[in-house]
N, C-alpha and C positions, 0 to 999 in steps of 0.2 A: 536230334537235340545236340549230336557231338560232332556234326559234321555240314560244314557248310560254305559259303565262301569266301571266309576268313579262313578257315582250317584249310582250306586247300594250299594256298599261298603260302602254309608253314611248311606242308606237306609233299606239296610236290617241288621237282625242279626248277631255273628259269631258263628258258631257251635262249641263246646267244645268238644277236642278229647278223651273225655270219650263218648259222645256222639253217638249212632250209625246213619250210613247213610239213608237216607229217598229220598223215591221219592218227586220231586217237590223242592229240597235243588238246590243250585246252587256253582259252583268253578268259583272264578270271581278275575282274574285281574286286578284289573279296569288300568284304564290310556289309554294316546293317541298314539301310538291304544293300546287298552285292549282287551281283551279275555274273556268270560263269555260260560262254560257248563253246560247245567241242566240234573239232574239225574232223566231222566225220569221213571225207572223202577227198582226195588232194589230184588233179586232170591240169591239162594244158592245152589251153586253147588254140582255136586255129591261125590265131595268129601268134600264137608264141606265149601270152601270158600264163602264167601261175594260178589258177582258179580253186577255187575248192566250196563243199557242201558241209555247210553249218547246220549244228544242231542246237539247241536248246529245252530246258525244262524248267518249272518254275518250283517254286519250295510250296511243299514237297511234291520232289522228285519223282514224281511217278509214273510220268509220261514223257517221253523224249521225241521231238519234232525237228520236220528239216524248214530252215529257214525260207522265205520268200519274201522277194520285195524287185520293184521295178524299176532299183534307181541307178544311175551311172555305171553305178561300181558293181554292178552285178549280169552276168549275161545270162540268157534265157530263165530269166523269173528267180534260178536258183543257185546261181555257182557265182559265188563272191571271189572279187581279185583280190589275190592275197596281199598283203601288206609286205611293203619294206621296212628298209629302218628307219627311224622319223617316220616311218608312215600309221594310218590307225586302220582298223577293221570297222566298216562302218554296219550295224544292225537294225531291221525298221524297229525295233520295241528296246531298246537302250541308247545309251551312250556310247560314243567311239571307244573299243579297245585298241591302245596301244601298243605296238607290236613290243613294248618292254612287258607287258600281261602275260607274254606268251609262256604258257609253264605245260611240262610233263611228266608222266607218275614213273 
């Protein structure tokens, strides 16, 4: 009831796009309804990029899932290219977060 994805964006911090991506960081929406994904695992591909394992849960919160989807921006079904600056996080069941989303507890 007191906690959601409004509350986060008061709550946590924002990440600086100098900054690089960390697991345990989150891309949050907030608002009704809002969207919130956390970067559960952060790897580098074989050719160099920045990749990492999304998670997601829906309200409420009671189950947490790792992302899947077959499109460009993601290599083997699960590990999404991380965003730069001006860049977005793209997800199959939302909207792009934009890497200014990026916040941590």
């Amino acid at each position: 009831m007191y906690a959601g994805t409004r509350s986060l964006v008061k709550d946590m911090q924002s990440v600086g796009d100098d900054e690089p991506i960390e697991a345990g960081m989150v891309f949050d929406q907030g608002g009704s309804p809002g969207h919130a994904v956390m970067v559960l695992d952060v790897s580098v591909s074989d050719d160099g990029r920045r990749v990492a394992l999304v998670g997601q849960g829906y309200m409420p919160a009671q189950e947490m899932h790792v992302l899947e989807d077959q499109g460009a921006h993601v290599l083997d079904g699960v590990w999404f290219l991380l965003p730069g600056p001006g860049e977005s996080l793209d997800t199959p069941s939302w909207k792009p977060f934009e890497r200014s989303a990026l916040l941590r507890f």
